[in-house]
C-alpha positions as CSV (number, residue, x, y, z in Angstrom):
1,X,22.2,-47.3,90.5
2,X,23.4,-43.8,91.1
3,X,25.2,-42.3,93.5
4,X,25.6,-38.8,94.5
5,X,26.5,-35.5,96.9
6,X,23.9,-34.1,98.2
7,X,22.6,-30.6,97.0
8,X,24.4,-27.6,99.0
9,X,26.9,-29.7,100.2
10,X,30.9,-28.5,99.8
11,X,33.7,-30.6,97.9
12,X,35.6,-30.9,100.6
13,X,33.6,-31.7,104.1
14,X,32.4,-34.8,104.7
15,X,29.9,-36.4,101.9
16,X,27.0,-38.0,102.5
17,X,26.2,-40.1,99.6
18,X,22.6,-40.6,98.2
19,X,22.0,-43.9,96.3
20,X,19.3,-43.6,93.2
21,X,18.2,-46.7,91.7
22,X,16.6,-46.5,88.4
23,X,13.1,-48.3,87.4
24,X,14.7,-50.4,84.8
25,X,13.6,-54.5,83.7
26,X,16.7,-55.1,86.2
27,X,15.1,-53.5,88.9
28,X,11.4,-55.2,88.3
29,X,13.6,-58.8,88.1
30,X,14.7,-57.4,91.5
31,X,11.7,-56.3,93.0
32,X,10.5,-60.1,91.8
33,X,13.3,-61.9,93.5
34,X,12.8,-59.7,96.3
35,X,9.0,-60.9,96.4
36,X,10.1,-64.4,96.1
37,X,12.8,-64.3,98.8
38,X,10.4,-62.8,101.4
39,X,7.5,-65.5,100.1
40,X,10.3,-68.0,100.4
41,X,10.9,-66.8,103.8
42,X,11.5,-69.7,106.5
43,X,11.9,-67.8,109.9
44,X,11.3,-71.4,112.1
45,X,13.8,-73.0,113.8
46,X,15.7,-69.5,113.3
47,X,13.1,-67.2,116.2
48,X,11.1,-68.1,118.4
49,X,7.8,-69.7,117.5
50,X,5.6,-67.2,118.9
51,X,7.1,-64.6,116.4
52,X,7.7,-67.2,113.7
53,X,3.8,-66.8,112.9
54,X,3.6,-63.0,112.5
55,X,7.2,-62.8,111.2
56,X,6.1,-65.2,108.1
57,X,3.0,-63.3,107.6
58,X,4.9,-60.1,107.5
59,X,6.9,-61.4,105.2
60,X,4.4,-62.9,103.1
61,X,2.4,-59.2,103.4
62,X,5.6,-57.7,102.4
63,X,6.2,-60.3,99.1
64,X,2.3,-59.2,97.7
65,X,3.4,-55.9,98.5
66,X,6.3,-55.7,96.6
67,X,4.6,-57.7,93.3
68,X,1.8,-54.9,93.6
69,X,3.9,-52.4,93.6
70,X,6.3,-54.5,91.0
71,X,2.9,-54.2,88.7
72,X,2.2,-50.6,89.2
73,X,5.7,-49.7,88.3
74,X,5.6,-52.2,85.0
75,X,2.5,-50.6,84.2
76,X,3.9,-47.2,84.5
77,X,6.8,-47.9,82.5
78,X,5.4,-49.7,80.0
79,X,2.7,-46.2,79.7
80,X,5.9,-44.1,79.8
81,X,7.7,-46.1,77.2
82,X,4.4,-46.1,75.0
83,X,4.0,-42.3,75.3
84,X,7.7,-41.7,74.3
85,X,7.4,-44.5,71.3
86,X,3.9,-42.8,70.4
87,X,5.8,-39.4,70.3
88,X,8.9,-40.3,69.0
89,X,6.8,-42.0,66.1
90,X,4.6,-38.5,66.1
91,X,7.4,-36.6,65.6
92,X,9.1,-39.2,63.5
93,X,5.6,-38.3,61.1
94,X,5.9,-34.8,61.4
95,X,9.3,-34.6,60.5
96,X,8.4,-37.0,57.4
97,X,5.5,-35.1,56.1
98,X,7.3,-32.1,56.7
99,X,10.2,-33.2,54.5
100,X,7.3,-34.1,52.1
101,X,5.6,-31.0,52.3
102,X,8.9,-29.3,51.9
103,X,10.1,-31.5,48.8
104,X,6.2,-30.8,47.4
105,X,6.9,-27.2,47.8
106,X,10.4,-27.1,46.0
107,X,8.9,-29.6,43.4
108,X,6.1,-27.3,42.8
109,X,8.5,-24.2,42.9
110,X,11.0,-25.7,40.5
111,X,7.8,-26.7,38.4
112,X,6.5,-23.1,38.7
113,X,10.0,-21.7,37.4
114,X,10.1,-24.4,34.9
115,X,6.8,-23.3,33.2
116,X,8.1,-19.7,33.6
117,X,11.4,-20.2,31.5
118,X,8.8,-22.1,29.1
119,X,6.6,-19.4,28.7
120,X,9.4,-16.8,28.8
121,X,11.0,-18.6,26.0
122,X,7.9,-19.3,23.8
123,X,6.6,-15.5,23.8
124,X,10.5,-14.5,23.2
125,X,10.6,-16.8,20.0
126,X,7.1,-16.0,19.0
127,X,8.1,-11.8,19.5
128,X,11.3,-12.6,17.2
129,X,9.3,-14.6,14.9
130,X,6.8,-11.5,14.5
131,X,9.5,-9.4,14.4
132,X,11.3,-11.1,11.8
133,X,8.4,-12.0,9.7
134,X,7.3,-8.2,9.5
135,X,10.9,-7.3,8.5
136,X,10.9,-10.3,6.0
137,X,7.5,-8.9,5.0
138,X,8.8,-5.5,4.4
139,X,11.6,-6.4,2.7
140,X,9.0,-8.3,-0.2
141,X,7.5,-5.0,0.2
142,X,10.3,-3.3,-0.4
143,X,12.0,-6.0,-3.1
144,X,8.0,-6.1,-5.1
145,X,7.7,-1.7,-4.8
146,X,11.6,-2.1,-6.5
147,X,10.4,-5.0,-9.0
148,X,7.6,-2.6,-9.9
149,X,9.3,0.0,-10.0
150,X,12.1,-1.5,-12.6
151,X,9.0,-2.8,-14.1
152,X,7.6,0.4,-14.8
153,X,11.2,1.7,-16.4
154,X,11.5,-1.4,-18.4
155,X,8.3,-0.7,-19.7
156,X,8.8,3.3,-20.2
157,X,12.0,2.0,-22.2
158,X,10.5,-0.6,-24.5
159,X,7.3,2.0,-25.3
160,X,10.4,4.4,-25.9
161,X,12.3,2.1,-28.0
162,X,8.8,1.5,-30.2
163,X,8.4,4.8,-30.0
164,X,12.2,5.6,-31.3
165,X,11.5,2.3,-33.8
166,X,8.3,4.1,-35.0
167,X,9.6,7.1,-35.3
168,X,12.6,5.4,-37.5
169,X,10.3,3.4,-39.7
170,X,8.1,6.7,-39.8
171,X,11.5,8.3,-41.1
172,X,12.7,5.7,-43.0
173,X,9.1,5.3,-45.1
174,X,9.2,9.2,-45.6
175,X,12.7,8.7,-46.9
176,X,11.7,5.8,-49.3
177,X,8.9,7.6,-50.3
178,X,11.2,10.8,-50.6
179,X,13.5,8.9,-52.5
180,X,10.4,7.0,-54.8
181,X,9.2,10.5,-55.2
182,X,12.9,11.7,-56.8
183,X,13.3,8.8,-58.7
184,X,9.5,9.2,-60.0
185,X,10.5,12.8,-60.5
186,X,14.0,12.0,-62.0
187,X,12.2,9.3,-64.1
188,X,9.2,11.9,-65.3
189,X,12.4,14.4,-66.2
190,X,14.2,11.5,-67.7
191,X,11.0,10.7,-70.0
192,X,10.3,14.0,-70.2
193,X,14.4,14.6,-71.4
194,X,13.9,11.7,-73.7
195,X,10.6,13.2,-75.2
196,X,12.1,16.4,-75.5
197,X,15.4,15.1,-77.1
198,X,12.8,12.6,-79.1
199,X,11.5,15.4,-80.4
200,X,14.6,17.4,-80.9
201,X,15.6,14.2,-82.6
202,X,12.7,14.6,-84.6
203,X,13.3,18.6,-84.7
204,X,17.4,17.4,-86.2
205,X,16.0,15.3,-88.4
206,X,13.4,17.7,-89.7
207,X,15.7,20.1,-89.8
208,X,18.4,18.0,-91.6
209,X,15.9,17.2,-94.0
210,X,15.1,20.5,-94.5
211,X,19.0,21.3,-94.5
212,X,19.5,18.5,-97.3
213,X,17.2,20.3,-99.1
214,X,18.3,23.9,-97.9
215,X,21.8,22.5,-98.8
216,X,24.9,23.6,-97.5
217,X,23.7,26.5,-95.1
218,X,21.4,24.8,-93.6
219,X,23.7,22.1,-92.5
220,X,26.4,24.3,-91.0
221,X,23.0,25.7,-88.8
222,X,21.9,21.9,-88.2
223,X,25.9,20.9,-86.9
224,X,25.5,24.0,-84.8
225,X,22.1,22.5,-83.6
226,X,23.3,19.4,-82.9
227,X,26.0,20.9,-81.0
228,X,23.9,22.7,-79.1
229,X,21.6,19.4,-78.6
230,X,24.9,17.5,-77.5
231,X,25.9,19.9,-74.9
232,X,21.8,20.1,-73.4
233,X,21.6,16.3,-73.6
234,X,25.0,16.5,-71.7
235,X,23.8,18.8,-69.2
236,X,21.0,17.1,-68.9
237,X,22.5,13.4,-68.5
238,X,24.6,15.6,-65.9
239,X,21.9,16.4,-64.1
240,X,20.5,13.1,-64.2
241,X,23.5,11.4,-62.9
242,X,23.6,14.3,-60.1
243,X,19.8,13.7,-59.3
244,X,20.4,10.1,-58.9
245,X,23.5,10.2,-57.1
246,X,21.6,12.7,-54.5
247,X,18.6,10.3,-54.5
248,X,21.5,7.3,-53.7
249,X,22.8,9.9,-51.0
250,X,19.7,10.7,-49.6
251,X,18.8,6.2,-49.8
252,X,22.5,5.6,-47.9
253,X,21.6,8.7,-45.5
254,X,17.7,7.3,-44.9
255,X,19.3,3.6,-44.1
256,X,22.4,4.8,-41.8
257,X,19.2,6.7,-40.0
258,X,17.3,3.5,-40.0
259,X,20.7,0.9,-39.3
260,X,21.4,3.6,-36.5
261,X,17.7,4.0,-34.9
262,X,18.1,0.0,-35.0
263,X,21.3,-0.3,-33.4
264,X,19.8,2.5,-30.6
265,X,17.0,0.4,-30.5
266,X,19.1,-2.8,-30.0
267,X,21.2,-1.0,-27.5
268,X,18.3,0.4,-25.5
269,X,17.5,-3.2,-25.6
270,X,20.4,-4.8,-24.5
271,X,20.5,-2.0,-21.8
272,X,17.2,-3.1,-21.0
273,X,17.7,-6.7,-21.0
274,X,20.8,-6.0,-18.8
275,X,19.0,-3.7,-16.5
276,X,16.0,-6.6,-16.6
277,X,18.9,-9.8,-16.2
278,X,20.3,-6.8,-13.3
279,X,17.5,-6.6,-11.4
280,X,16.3,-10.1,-11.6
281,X,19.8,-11.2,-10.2
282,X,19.3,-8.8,-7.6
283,X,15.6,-9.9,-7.2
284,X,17.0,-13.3,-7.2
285,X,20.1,-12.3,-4.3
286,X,17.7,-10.6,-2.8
287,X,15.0,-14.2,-2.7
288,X,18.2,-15.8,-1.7
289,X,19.1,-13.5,1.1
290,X,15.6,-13.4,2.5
291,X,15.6,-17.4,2.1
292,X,18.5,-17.2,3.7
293,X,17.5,-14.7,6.5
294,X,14.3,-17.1,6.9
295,X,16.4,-20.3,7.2
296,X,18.7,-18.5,9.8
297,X,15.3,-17.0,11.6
298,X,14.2,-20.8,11.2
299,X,16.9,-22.4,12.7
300,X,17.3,-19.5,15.7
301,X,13.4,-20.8,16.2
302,X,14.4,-24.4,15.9
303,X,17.5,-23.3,18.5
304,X,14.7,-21.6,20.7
305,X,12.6,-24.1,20.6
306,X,15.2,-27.2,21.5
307,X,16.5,-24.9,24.0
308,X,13.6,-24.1,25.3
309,X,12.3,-28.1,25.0
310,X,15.5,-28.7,26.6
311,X,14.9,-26.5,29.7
312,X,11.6,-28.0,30.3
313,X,13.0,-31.3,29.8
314,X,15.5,-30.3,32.6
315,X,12.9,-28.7,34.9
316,X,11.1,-32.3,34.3
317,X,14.0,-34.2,34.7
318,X,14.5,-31.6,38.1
319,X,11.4,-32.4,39.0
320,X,11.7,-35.9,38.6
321,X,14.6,-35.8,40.4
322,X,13.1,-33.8,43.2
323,X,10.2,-36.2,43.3
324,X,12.5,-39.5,43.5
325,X,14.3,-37.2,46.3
326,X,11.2,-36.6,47.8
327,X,9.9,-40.3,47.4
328,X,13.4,-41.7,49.0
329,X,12.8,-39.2,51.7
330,X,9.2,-40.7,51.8
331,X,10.6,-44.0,51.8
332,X,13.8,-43.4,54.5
333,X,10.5,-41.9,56.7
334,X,8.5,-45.0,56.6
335,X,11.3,-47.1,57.0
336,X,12.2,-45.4,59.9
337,X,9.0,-45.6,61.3
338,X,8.7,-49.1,60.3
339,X,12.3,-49.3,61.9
340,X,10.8,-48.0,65.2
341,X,7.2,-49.7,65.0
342,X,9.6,-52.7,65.0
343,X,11.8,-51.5,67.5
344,X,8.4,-51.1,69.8
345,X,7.0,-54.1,68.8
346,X,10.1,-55.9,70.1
347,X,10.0,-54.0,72.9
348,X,6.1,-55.3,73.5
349,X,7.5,-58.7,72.6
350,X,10.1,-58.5,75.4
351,X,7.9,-56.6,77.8
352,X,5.2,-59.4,77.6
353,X,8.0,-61.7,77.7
354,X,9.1,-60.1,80.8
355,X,5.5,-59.9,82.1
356,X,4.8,-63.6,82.0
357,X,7.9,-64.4,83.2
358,X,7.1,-61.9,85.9
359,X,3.7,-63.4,86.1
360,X,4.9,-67.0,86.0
361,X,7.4,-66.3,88.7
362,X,4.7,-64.8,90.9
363,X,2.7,-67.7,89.8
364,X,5.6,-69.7,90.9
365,X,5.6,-67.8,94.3
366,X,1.7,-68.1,94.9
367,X,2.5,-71.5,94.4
368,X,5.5,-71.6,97.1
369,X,3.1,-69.7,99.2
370,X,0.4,-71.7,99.2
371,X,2.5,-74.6,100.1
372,X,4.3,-72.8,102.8
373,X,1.1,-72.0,104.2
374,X,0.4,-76.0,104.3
375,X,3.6,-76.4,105.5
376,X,2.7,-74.0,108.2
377,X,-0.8,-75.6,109.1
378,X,0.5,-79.2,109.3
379,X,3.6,-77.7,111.5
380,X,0.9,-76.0,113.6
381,X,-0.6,-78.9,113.8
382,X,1.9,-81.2,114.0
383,X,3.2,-78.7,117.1
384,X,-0.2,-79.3,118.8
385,X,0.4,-82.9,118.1
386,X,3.5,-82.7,120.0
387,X,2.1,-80.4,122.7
388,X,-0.9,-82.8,123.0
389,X,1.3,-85.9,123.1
390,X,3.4,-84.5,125.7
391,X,0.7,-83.6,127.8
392,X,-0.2,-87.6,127.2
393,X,3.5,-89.3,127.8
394,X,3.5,-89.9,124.5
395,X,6.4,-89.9,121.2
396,X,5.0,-88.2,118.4
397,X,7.4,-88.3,115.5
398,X,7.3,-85.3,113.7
399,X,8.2,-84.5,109.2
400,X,10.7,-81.4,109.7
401,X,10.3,-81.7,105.5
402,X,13.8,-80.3,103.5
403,X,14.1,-77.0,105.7
């Protein structure tokens, strides 16, 4: 019950207070006590008997009255209170499937963006890839045009040391053959000198015999001969010795041109061989330095790629996260409706506990009725009894029962 001022009305003049009673189960147990109390109603003995009649039939008026109204208002209630469960459970939904819809829309956003940073990340790695597989690609370029290149000069150098040894064996042939042409010459002079002096020999000889028989002048002109042979064959053996001594000059010059054109020739080859050991240790730095360069590219991939595995393994795990989210939202949702659908049910249980309460205590008072009413016939007729009896002189004894 509430009570309160009436609207318009100032704090301080007199109040008239207006009482509001609420339809709650107390009220309904009220409105059913009430029904019972004026069903129950006994009004004989307490006014006279000529209103006793109508007063208990007003009263008994007034108790189905007050159950029918008792019912309309249950009725009512029990709408209201479905209509408010129905749309708190409605709303209750709503708010559920919109949580849902909202966690499926963040799910599929942070999916979206997931896929995104994927995708990002694979054409990033797959551009650096291409990038650094066209530089690696021009650096073989590059490394094979230089290997060629050296390749090419190795080669102009060993066709010019051939060339060089050629031209030295050339050189040193015509030298030998220079030098076999002097000897065959010095040798020819030589015979020819030994001939000649042969012959002077012969000439000395021919002449001493003719001095031995020419006697003493003639050998004075054969010592004078001989003389003169001694200082030829001198100058001769001179020459000889001078020719040979060129032709051993000449042999010594021929093979310090031949032992240098060698040692030029070993030198360009060492140079070469030391250019050719140069350039493959560079080749080979150069092998290692792209190997290098590719294992770095490779394991910058490798990083990409695990980074990029590990995002997505993130954005799942997000997503997974976002779906348990969204499935404990679910879950909180439908056990809050399950919560409520309980809370109803017991409601129901406790309204139709209340109804056939209600409905056995207007069963209760039908039944009270229907015995008053008995009551009230035999009384009635009992009364005519007595009216009868007086009218006859006689004692009629009459039941006033437990009232």
């Amino acid at each position: 019950m509430v009570i309160s001022r009436l609207p318009g009305s100032s704090p301080g003049a007199p109040q008239m207070l207006v009482m509001t009673t609420r339809p709650d189960p107390k009220f309904l147990a009220l409105l059913t006590d009430t029904a019972s109390r004026f069903e129950a109603l006994n009004v004989h003995g307490h006014a006279l008997e000529s209103q006793a009649g109508p007063l208990t039939a007003a009263a008994s008026n007034l108790s189905t009255q007050l159950l029918a109204f008792r019912e309309q208002l249950a009725a009512a209630l029990q709408a209201k209170t479905a209509a408010d469960l129905a749309a708190k459970q409605a709303a209750a939904e709503a708010k559920a499937q919109a949580l849902a819809d909202k966690e499926a829309a963040k799910l599929a956003a942070a999916e979206a963006k997931a896929l995104a940073i994927k995708e990002r990340a694979e054409a990033k790695a797959k551009e650096q890839a291409e990038r650094e597989a066209a530089k690696q690609a021009a650096d073989e370029a590059k490394a094979q045009k230089l290997a060629e290149l050296e390749a090419a000069r190795l080669a102009k150098a060993q066709a010019d040391a051939e060339k060089a040894e050629a031209n030295a064996r050339a050189l040193a042939e015509k030298e030998a053959a220079r030098q076999a042409a002097a000897d065959a010459k010095a040798q020819a002079l030589a015979d020819k000198e030994a001939a000649r002096l042969a012959k002077a020999q012969a000439d000395a000889e021919k002449a001493a015999a003719k001095a031995l028989a020419l006697a003493a002048q003639e050998a004075a002109r054969l010592a004078a001969a001989e003389a003169k042979a001694r200082k030829l064959e001198e100058q001769e053996a001179a020459r000889l010795a001078k020719a040979q001594a060129d032709a051993e000059k000449a042999e010594a010059k021929a093979r310090e041109d031949a032992e240098r054109q060698v040692a030029k020739l070993a030198a360009a080859e060492a140079k070469a061989l030391v250019l050719a050991e140069k350039e493959a240790a560079r080749q080979a730095a150069a092998e290692i330095k792209a190997q290098k360069q590719a294992e770095m590219e490779a394991a910058r991939l490798a990083k990409a790629q695990a980074d990029s595995e590990k995002a997505a393994t993130k954005a799942q795990e997000k997503a997974e996260r976002e779906a348990a989210k969204q499935a404990a939202a679910e879950a909180r949702a439908r056990e809050r409706a399950e919560k409520e659908a309980a809370r109803v049910a017991a409601i129901e249980a406790k309204e139709a506990a209340r109804r056939a309460k209600e409905e056995a205590a207007a069963a209760k008072i039908a039944a009270e009725k229907a015995a008053k009413k008995a009551a009230e016939r035999e009384w009635i007729r009992q009364g005519k009894a007595v009216a009868k009896a007086s009218q006859n002189d006689e004692v009629v004894w009459v039941d006033q029962g437990d009232d």
